[in-house]
C-alpha positions as CSV (number, residue, x, y, z in Angstrom):
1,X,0.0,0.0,0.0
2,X,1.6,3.3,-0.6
3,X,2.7,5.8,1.9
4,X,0.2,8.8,0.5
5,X,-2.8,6.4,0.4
6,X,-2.7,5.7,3.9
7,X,-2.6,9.0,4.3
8,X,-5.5,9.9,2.8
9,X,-7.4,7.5,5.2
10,X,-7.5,9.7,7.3
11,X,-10.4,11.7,5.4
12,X,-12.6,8.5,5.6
13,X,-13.2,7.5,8.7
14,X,-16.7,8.7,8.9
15,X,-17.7,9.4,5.6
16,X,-20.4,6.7,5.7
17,X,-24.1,7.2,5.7
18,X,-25.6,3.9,6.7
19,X,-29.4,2.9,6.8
20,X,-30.4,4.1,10.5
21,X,-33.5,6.3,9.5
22,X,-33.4,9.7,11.6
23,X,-35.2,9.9,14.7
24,X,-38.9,11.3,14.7
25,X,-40.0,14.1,16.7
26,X,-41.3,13.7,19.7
27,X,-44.6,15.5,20.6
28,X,-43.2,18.7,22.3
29,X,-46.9,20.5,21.7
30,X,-44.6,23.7,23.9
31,X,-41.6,23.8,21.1
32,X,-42.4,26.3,18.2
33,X,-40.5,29.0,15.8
34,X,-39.7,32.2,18.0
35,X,-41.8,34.2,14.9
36,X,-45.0,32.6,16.7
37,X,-43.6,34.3,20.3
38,X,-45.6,37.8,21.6
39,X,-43.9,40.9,21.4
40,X,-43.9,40.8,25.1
41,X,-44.2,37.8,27.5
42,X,-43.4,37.3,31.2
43,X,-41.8,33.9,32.6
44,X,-40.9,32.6,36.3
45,X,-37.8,31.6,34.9
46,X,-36.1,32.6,31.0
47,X,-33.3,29.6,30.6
48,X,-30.7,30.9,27.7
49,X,-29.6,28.4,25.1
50,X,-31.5,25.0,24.8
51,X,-28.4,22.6,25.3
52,X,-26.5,20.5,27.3
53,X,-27.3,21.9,30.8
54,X,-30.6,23.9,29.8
55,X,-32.9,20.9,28.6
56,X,-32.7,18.9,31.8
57,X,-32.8,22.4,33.6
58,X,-36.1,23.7,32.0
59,X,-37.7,19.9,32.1
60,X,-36.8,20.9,35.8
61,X,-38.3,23.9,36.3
62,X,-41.5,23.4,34.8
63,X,-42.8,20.9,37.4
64,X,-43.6,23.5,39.1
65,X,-43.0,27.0,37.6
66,X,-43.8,28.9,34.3
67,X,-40.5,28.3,32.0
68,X,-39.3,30.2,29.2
69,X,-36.7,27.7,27.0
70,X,-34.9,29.9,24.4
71,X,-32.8,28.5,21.8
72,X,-30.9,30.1,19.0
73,X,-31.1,27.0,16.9
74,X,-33.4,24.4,15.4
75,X,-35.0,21.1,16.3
76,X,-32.3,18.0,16.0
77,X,-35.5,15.6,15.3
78,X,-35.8,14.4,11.4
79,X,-32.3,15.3,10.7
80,X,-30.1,12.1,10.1
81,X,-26.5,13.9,9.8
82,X,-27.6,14.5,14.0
83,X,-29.4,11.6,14.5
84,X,-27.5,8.0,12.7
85,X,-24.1,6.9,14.2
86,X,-23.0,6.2,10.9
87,X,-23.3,10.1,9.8
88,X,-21.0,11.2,12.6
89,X,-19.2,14.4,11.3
90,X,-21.7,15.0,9.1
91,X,-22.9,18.2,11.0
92,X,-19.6,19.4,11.8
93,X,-18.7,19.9,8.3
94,X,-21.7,21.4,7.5
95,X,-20.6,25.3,7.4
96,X,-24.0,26.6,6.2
97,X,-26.0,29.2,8.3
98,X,-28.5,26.8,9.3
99,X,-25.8,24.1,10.2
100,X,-26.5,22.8,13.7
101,X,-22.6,23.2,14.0
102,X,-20.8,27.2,13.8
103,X,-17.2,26.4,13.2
104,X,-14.5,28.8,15.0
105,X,-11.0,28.4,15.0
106,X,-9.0,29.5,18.5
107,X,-6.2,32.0,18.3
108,X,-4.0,29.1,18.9
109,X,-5.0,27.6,15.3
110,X,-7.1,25.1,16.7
111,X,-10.4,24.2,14.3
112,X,-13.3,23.9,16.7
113,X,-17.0,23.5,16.7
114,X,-19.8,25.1,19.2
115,X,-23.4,23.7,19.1
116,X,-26.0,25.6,17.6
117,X,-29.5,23.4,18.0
118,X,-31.9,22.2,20.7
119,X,-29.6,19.6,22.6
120,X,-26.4,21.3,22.7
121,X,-23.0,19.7,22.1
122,X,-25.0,16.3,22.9
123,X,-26.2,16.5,19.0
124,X,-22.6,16.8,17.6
125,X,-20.2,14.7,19.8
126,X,-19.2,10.8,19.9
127,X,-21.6,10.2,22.1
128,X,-19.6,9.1,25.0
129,X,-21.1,8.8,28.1
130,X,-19.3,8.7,31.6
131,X,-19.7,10.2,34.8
132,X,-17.2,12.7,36.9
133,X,-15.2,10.8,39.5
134,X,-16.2,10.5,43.2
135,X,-13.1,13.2,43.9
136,X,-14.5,15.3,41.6
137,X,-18.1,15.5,42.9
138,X,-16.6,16.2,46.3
139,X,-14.2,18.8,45.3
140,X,-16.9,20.6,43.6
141,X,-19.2,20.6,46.8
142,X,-22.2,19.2,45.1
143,X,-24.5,16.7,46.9
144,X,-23.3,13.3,46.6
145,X,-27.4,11.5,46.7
146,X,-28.7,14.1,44.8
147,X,-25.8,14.2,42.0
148,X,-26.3,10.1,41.7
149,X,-30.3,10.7,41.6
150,X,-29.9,13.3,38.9
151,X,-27.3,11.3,36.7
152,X,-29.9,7.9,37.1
153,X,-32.6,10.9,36.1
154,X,-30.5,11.4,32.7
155,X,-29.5,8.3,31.9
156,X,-33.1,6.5,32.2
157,X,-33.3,8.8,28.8
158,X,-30.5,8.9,26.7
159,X,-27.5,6.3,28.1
160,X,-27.1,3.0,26.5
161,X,-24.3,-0.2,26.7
162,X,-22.5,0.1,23.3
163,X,-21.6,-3.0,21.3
164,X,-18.0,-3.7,21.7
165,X,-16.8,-5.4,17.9
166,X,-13.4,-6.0,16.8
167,X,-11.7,-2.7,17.0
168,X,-13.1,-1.4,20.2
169,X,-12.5,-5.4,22.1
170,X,-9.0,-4.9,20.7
171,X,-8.7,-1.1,21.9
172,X,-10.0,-2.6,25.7
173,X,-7.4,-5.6,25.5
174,X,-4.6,-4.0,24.2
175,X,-5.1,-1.5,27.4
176,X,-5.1,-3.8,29.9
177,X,-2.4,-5.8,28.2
178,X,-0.2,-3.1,28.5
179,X,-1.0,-2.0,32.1
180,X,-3.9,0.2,31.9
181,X,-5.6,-1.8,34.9
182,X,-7.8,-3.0,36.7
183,X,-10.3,-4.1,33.6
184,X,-13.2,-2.4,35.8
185,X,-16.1,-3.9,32.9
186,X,-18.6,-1.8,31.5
187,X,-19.7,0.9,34.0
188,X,-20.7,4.7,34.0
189,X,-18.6,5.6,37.3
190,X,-14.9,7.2,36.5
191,X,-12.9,4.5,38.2
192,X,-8.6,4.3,36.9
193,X,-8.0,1.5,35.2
194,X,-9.7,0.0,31.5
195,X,-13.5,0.4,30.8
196,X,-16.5,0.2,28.4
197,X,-18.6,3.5,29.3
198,X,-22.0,4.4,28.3
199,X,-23.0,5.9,24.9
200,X,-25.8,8.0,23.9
201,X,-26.1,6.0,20.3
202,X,-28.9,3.3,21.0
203,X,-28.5,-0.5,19.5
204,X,-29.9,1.0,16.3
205,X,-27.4,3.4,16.1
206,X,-29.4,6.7,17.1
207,X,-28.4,9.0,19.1
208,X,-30.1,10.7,22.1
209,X,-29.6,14.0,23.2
210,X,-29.8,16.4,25.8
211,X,-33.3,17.6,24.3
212,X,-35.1,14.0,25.2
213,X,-34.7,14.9,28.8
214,X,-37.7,17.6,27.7
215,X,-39.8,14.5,28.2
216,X,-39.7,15.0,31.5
217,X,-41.0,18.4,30.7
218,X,-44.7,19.9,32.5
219,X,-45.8,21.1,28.8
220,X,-48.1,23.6,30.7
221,X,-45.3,24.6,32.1
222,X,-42.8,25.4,29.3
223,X,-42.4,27.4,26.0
224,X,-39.0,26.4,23.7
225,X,-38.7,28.9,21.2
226,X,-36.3,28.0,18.0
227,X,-34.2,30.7,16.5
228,X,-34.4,32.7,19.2
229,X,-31.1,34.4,19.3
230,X,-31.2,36.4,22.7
231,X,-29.4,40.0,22.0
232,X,-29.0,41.2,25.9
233,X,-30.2,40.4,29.1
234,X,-32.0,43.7,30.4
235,X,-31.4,45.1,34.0
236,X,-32.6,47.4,36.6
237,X,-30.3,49.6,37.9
238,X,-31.6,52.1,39.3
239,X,-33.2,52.3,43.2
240,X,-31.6,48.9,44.1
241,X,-28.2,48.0,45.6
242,X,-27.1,46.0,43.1
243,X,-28.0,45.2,39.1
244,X,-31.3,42.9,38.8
245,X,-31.9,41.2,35.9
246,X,-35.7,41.8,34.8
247,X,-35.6,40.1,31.1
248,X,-34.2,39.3,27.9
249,X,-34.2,41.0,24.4
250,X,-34.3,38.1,21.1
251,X,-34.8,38.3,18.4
252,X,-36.7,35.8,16.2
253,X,-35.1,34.2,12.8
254,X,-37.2,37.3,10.6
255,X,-35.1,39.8,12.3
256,X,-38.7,41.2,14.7
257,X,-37.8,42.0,18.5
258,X,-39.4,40.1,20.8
259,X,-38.9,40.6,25.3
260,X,-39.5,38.6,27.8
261,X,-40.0,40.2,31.3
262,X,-39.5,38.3,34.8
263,X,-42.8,37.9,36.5
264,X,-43.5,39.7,39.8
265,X,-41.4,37.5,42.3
266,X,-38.3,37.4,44.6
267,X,-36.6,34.4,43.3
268,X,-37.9,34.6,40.0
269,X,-34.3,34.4,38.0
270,X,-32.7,34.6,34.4
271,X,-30.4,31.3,33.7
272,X,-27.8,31.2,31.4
273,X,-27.2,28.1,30.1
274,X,-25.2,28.9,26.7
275,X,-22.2,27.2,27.0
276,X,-18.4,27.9,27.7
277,X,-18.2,30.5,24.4
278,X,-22.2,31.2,25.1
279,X,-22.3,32.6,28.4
280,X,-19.2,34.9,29.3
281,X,-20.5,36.0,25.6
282,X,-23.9,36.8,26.4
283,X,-23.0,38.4,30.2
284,X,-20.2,40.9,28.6
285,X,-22.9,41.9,25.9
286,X,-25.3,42.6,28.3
287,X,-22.5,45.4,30.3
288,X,-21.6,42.3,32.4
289,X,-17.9,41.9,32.1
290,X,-13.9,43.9,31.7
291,X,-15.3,47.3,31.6
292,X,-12.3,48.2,29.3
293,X,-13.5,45.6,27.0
294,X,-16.9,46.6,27.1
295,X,-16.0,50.2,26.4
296,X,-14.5,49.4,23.6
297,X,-17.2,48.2,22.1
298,X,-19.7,50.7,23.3
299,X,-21.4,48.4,25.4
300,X,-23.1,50.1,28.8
301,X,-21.0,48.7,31.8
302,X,-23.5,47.3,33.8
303,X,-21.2,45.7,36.3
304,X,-17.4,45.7,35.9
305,X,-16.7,41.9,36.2
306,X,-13.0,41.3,34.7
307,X,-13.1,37.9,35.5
308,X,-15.8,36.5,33.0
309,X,-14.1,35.4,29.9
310,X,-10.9,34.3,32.0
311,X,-9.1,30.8,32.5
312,X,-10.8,29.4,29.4
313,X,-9.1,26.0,28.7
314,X,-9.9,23.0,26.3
315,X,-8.6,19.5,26.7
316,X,-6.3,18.7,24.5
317,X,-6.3,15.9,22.3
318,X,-3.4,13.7,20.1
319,X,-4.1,10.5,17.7
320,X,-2.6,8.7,15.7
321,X,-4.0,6.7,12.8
322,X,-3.4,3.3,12.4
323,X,-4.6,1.8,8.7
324,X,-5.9,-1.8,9.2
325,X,-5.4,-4.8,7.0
326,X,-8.4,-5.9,7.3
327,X,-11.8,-4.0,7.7
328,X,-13.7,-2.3,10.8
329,X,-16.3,-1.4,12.3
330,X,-17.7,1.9,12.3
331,X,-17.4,2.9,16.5
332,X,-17.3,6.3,18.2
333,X,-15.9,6.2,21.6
334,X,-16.9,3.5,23.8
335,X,-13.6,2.3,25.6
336,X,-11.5,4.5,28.2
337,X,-8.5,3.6,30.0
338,X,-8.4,6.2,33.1
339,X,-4.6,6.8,33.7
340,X,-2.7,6.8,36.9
341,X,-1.1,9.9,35.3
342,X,-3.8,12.4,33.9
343,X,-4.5,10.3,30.4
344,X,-7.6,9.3,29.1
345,X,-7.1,6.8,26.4
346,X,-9.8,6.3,23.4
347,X,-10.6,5.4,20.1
348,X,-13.1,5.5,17.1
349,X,-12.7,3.5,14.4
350,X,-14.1,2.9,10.2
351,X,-14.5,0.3,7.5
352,X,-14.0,-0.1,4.1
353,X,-16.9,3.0,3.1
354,X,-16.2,2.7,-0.8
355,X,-20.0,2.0,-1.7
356,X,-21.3,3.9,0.7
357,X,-20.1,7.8,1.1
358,X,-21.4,10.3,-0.5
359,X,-18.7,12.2,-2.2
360,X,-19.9,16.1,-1.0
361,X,-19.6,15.0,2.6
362,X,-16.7,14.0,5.0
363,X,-17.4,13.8,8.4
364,X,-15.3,14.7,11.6
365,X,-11.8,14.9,9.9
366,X,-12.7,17.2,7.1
367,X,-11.4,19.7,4.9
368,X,-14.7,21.1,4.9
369,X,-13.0,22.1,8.6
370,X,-9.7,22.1,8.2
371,X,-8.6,19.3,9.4
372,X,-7.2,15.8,7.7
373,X,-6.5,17.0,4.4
374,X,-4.0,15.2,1.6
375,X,-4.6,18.7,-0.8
376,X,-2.0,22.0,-0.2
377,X,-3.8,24.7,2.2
378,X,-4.3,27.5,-0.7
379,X,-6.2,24.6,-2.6
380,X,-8.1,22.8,-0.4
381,X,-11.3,22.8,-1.1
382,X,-14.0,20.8,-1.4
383,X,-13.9,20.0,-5.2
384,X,-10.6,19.3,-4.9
385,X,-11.4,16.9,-1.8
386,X,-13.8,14.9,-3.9
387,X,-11.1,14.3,-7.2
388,X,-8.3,13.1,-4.6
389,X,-10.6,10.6,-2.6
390,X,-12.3,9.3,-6.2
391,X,-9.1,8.0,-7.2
392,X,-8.3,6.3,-4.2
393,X,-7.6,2.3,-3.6
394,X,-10.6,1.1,-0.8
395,X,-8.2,-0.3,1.2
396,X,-7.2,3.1,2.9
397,X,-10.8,4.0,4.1
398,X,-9.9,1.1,6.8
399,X,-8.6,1.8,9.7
400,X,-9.2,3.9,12.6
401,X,-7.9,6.3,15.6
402,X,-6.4,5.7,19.0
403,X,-6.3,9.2,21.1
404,X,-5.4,10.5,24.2
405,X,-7.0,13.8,26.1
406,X,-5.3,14.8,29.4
407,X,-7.4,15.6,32.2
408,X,-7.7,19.2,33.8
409,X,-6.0,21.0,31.8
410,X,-3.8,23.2,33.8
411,X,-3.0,25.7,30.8
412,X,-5.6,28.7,30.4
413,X,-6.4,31.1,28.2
414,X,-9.0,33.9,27.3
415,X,-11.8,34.9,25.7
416,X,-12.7,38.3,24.0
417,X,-15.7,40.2,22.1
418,X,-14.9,40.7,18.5
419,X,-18.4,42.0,17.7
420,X,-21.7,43.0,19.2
421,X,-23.3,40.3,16.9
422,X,-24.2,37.2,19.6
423,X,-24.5,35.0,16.1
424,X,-20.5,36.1,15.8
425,X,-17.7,33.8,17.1
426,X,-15.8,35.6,19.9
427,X,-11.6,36.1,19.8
428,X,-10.6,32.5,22.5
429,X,-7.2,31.5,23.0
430,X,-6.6,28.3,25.1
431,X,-2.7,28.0,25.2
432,X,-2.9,24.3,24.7
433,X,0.7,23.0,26.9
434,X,1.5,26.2,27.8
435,X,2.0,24.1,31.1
436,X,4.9,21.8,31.7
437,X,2.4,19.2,33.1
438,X,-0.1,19.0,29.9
439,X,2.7,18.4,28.3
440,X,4.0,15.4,30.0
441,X,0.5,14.1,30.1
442,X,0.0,14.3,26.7
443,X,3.8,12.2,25.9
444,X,2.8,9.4,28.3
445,X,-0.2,9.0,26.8
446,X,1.0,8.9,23.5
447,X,3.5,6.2,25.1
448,X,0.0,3.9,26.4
449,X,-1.1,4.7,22.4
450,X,2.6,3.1,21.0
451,X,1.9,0.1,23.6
452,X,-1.4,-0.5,22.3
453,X,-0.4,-0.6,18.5
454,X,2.7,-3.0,19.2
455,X,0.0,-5.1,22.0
456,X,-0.4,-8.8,20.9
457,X,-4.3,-8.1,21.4
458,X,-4.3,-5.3,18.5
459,X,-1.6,-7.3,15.8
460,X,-4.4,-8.1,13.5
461,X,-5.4,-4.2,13.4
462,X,-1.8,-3.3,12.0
463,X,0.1,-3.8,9.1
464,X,3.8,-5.3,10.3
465,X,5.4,-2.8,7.8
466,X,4.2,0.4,9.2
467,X,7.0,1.3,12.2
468,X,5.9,3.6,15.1
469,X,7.7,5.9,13.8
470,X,6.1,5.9,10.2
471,X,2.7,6.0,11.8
472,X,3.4,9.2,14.1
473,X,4.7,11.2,11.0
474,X,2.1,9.5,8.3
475,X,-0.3,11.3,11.2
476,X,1.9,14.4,11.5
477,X,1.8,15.2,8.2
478,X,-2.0,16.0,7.2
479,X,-2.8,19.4,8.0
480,X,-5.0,18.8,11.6
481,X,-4.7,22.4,12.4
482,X,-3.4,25.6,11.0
483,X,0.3,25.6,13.1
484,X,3.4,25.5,11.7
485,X,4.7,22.1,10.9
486,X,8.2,20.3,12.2
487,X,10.3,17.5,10.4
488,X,10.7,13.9,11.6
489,X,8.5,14.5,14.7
490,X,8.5,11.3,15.2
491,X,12.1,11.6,17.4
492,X,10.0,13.7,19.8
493,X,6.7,12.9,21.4
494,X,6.8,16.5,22.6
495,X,7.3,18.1,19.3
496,X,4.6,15.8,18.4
497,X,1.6,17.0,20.7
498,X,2.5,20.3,20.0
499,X,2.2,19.8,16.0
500,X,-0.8,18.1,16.1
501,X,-3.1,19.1,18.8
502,X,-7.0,19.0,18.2
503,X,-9.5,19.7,20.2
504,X,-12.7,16.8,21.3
505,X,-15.0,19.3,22.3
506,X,-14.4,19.7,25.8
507,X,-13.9,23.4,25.8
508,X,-14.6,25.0,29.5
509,X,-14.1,27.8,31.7
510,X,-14.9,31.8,31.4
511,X,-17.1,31.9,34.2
512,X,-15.8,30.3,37.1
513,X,-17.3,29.2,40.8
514,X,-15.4,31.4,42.4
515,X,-14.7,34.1,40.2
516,X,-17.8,34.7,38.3
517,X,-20.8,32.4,40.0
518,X,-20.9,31.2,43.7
519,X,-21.3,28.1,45.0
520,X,-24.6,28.3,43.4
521,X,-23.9,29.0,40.3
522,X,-25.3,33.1,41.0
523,X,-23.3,35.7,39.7
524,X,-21.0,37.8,41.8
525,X,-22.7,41.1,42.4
526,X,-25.5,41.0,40.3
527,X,-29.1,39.3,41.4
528,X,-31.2,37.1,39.7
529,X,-28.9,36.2,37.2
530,X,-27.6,32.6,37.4
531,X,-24.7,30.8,35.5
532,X,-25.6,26.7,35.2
533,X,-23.2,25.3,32.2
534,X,-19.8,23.9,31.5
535,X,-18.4,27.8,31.5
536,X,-18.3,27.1,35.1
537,X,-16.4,24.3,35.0
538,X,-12.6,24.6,36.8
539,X,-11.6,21.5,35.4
540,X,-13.7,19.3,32.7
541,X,-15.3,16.4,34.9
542,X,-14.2,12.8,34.2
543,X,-13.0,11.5,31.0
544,X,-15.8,13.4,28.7
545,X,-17.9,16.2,30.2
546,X,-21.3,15.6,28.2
547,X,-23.1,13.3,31.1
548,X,-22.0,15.5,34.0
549,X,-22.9,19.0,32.1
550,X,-26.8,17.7,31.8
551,X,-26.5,16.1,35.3
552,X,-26.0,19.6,36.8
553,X,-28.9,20.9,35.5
554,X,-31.1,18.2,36.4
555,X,-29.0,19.1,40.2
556,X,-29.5,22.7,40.1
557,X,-33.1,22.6,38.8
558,X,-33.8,20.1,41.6
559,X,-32.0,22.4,44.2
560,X,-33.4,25.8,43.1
561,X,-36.9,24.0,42.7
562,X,-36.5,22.9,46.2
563,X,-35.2,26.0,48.1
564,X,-37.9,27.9,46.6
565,X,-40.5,25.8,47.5
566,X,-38.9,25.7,50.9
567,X,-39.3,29.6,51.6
568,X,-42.4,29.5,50.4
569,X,-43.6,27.2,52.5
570,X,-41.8,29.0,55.5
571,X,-43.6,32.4,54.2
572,X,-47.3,30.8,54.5
């Protein structure tokens, strides 16, 4: 097989549309088009971004209060590059306006991805499922009974045993073959050693998301509005103490202005829930945030706050691609092995997709986003995609990824308005290994990853001929991001995870417990105004963030729910 052909491999992984039909609707009689919304409207609560953390919130809320859901995207139901495993990357390559994905790429030269549709990130990621270690729970300071009741809440909905076929038994062996132990069997808790996790794909291959938990949802109770893209959160500043948020200004996908006003009531609250890039966003175009930055943009300081936007970070991940002799399944993440040394070790896999892609489409590693490309920057595009992959041999479409992510990280970053547009990207630089540690993390990892490949468990998933070294710089050598590239990286495993650092997703920070929110999630010196996402995350939980994220807001609806009803009850 030649050298340039296994190269290309790497734009084929999950190119294949299989024959899982897309998931149908369910009856949400409260979901509709923002254009149907009243000018005006008034709410017990107004949730901000329909996603990870807000579904399970709203659901939450509504048992007992008067919910307004807003979400800036559409529904994920009937689309099948959302719904079928086999179409996995579909929607991150999909750079149109309506594209439940909007690419951005860091200052670092990272190419990234933030949801834009009901269900969040839960729509657009592998689908691994796995819970945030006992350590972590405790660190936090979140209820221990509570957190367990609200993952069991979540996962009665959208968590499901994955398969386990040839590539992903071989992933699982090889780990524990090489140390990665004890084999802890297939579980949801974060416990070190080798296990099968939870996935959100069910044995048909469909995913769930984050929007099923609206099951759970009182419809009298709720109103989700799609293509709601919320402008500012309004305040009252004058004759209290402190800023009070009263409402919101959207505005629906026609361009009309629509508000939504707080009704009458002490603990009445606006919650954002728009994710790490979403919510420092949203609170710095509302006057919330560096009054410098603000300033310059001619945005009314409502609160000088120079913390939000600070310490963003994004886990950083390595593979390397191994082509297989013989074929494989097609399998998102459903093996971990937890590290003693800050590691998480994965892998996703293909087969032999020559009768089955269609040609305009390339899935998670694509030059539709920058990344995995055989074609010269100035002409990659997709045209010139599609002519390179035609002429290819089917052999290279087999094969697959093994990766690592470190845990934390410790390196931070920042993130900054570039517009007053909330449908425009802001300016976010994580500093991927800007400390020592990441760094070391990421080499032993990549050290488990060369153990794995040269395991007795994975030798049928290898081609003898390929050295280590040949597979680190077949890897190095397509164009994952936009740094500069080094020579021969395969004589150092640092210069390695430098070169080709991608990100999985996992994106966190800007508005920190501590910094920005309290302890419950309220933020610092303004009232009513409530913080409940991954942007308050100090460290991403566990080996993948996606199950904790939509834990905590079944956890805070549960506890806000509960302390309301318990002054109330006090004040009768």
């Amino acid at each position: 097989m030649e050298f340039d052909l296994i190269i290309s491999a790497l734009l084929g992984i999950f190119l294949f549309h299989g024959l899982c039909s897309s998931e149908k609707a369910p009856n949400y009689s409260f979901m509709r088009e923002a254009t149907t919304a009243p000018a005006i409207s008034h709410y017990d609560y107004i949730i901000l971004g329909g996603g990870t953390a807000g579904c399970p919130l709203a659901a939450t809320l509504s048992e007992k209060y008067s919910v307004l859901l807003l979400e800036r995207g559409g529904s994920p139901y009937g689309n099948p590059n959302i719904t079928n495993l086999s179409a996995f990357g579909s929607a991150l390559s999909d750079l149109s306006p309506n594209s439940p994905s909007q690419r951005f790429i860091s200052e670092d030269g990272v190419i990234n991805a933030r949801a834009r549709v009901l269900g969040g990130g839960s729509c657009l990621n592998a689908g691994f499922y796995s819970r945030a270690s006992v350590e972590y729970v405790r660190a936090v300071g979140w209820e221990g009974g509570l957190v367990n009741a609200s993952y069991a809440w979540v996962e009665e909905k959208v968590a499901f045993q994955p398969p386990m076929r040839g590539w992903q038994s071989a992933v699982r062996d090889g780990l524990v073959e090489v140390g990665v132990v004890p084999y802890n069997g297939f579980t949801y808790d974060h416990v070190n050693g080798t296990k099968i996790g939870g996935t959100t794909f069910d044995a048909d291959g469909r995913r769930h998301t984050a929007a099923d938990l609206l099951e759970y949802a009182n419809p009298k109770g709720i109103t989700l509005l799609l293509h709601a893209t919320v402008h500012k959160i309004l305040f009252k500043t004058k004759g209290v103490s402190r800023p009070l948020a009263r409402g919101v200004i959207f505005r629906d996908a026609l361009g009309k202005i629509h508000k939504a006003y707080l009704t009458r009531g002490e603990m009445n609250e606006v919650i954002l829930t728009s994710g790490a890039l979403g919510s420092p966003q949203m609170l710095m175009l509302s006057g919330v945030g560096p009054s410098k930055q603000l300033k310059a943009h001619n945005i009314t300081v409502v609160l000088d706050q120079p913390n939000v936007g600070q310490r963003m970070m994004d886990n950083p991940m390595n593979a390397i691609f191994v082509p297989s002799p013989i074929p494989v399944e097609v399998s998102l993440i459903e093996v971990v092995g937890i590290t003693s040394f800050g590691s998480y070790i994965e892998a996703a896999s293909g087969e032999n997709f020559a009768e089955h892609y269609a040609l305009n489409d390339y899935g998670m590693f694509s030059p539709k986003i920058g990344q995995l490309s055989t074609v010269p920057p100035k002409q990659r595009t997709p045209e010139a995609a599609i002519n390179a992959m035609s002429a290819l041999d089917d052999a290279v479409f087999r094969g697959g990824f093994l990766l690592e992510k470190i845990m934390g990280p410790l390196s931070t970053g920042h993130l900054e308005l570039r517009t007053r547009n909330p449908n425009d990207n802001p300016s976010v630089t994580f500093n991927y290994f800007q400390q020592p540690e990441d760094l070391r993390r990421c080499v032993n990892g990549l050290k488990i990853i060369e153990n794995i490949i040269e395991s007795k468990s994975f030798s049928k998933f290898r081609y003898d001929s390929l050295s280590l070294p040949a597979l680190l710089n077949l890897t190095a050598s397509a164009p994952v991001n936009l740094l500069p590239k080094h020579d021969n990286v395969s004589v150092s495993l640092e210069q390695f995870c430098k070169d080709t650092v991608m990100t999985i997703w996992h994106y966190h920070g800007g508005c920190h417990v501590g910094d920005v929110v309290d302890q419950d999630y309220k933020v610092i010196g303004v009232d009513k105004l409530r913080v409940i996402d991954g942007s308050t995350f100090n460290y991403s939980p566990g080996t993948n963030p996606q199950a904790t994220v939509m834990m905590l807001g079944r956890y805070m609806g549960v506890r806000i729910m509960n302390e309301r009803l318990a002054t109330e009850k006090s004040q009768n």
